[in-house]
VMD Tcl script that draws the C-alpha trace (Angstrom):
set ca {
  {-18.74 -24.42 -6.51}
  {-20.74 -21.23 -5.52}
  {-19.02 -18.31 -6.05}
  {-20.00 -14.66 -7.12}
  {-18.77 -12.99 -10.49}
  {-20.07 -9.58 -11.82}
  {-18.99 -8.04 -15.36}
  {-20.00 -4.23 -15.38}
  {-19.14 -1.61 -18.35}
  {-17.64 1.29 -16.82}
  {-19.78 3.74 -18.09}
  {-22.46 1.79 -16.60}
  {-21.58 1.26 -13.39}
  {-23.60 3.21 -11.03}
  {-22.38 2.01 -7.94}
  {-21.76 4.66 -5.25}
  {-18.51 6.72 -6.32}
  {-16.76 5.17 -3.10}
  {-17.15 2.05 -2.20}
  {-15.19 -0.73 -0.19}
  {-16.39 -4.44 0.26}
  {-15.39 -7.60 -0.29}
  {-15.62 -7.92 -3.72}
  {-11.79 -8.10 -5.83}
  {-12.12 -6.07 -8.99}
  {-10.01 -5.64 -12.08}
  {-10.23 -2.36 -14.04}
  {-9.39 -1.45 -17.55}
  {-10.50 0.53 -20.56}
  {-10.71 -0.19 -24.28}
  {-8.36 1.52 -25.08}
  {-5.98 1.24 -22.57}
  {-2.51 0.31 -20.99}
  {-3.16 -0.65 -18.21}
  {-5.50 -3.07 -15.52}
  {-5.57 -1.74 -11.93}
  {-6.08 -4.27 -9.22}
  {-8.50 -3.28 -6.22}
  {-8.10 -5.75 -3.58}
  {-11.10 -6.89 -1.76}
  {-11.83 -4.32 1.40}
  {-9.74 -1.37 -0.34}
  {-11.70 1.46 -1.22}
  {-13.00 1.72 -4.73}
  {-13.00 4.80 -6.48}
  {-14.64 4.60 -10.01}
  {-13.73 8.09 -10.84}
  {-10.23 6.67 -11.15}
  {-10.96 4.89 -14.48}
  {-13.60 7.41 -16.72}
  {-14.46 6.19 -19.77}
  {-15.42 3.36 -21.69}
  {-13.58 -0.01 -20.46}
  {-14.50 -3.30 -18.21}
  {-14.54 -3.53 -14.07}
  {-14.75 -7.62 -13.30}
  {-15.44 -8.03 -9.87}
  {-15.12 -11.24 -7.82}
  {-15.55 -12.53 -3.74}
  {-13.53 -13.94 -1.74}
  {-14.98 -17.51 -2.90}
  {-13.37 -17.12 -5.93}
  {-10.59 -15.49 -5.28}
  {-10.05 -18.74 -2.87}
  {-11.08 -20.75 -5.37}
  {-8.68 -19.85 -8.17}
  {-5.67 -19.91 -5.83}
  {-6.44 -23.64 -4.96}
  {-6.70 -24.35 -9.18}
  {-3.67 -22.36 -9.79}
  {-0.94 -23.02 -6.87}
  {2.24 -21.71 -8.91}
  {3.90 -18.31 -8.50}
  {3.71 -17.41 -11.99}
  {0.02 -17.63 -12.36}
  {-1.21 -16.11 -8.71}
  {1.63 -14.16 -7.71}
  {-0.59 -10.95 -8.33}
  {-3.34 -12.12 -6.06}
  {-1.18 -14.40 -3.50}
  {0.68 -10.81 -2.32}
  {-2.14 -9.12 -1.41}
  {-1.80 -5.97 -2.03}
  {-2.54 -2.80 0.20}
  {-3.63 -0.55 -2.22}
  {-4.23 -0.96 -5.87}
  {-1.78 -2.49 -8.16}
  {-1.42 -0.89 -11.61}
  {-0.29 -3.73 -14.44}
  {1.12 -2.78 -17.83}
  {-0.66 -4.58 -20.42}
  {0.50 -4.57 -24.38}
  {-2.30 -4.15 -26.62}
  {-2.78 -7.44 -28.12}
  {-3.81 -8.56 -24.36}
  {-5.64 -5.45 -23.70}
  {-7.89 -6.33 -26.84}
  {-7.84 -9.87 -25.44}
  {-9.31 -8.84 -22.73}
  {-11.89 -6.80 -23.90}
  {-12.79 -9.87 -26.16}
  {-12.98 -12.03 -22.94}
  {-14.96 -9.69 -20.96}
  {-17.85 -9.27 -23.32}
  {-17.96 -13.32 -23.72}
  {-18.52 -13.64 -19.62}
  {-20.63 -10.76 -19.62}
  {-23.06 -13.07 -22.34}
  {-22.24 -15.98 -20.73}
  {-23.74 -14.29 -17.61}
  {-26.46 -12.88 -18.95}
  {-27.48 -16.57 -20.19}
  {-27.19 -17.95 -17.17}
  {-24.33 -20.56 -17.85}
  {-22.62 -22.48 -15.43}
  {-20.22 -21.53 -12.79}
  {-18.11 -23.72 -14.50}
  {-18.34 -22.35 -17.95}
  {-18.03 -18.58 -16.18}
  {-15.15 -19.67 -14.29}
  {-13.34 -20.49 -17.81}
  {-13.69 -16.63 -19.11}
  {-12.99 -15.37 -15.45}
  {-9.39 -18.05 -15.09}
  {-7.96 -16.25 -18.67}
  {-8.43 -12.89 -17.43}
  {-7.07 -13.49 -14.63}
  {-4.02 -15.48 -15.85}
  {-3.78 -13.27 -17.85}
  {-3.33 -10.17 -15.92}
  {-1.36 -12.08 -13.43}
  {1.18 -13.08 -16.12}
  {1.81 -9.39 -16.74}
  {2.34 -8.79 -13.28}
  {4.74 -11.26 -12.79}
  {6.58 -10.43 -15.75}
  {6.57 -6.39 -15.06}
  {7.32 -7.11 -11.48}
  {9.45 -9.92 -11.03}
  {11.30 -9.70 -14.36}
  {10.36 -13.19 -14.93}
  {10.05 -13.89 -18.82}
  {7.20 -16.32 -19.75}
}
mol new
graphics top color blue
foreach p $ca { graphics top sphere $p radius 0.5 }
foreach p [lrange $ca 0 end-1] q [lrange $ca 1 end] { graphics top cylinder $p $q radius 0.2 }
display resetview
């Protein structure tokens, strides 16, 4: 299992303002109602998101590797599309504070150098997550 997984604060990322690659990312703020999608190889502009919030970026190992785990529409419909351009996902609350909870947990889990496995955990429930709002917004598939 080798993948790559980075966990940034917004307000510290100091990336170029523009950048394209083939990293997936998720964006959201604290306080917010929303997660945008960047799929790998769009551009990324981090001016779209100012302020204090999350950007979890994965490759395309992962991003392979999660839709071999999780096969069913309903928890990779989000990622299985492909979008080509971002995706913005309504999130309530609850899950936005969710997330926040499970960002700061891989961030730490990073920063101790845990196992792929163990990151992969955090990484799967954000992802499910997100996906499940997706699904639900844009399919109008309850849960």
């Amino acid at each position: 299992m080798i993948f790559s997984l980075k966990i940034s604060r917004l307000e510290d990322y100091d990336r170029p303002r523009q950048q394209v690659g083939l990293w997936n990312r998720l964006v959201w703020l604290d306080h917010g109602n929303e997660v945008v999608f960047v799929p790998a190889g769009m551009e990324f502009n981090n001016e779209v998101y100012i302020g204090s919030g999350w950007l979890l970026e994965f490759d395309t190992s992962f991003y392979h590797s999660f839709m071999t785990r999780y096969q069913e529409d309903y928890n990779n419909a989000l990622f299985a599309e492909k979008a080509s351009s971002m995706v913005f996902i309504p999130v309530p609350d609850k899950l936005n504070m969710e997330l926040n909870d499970l960002a700061y947990l891989l961030k730490e889990a990073i920063q101790l150098s845990k196992s792929p496995l163990y990151l992969q955990s955090y990484t799967d429930l954000i992802l499910l997550n997100v996906n499940r709002c997706y699904v639900q917004c844009e399919k109008g598939i309850s849960l």
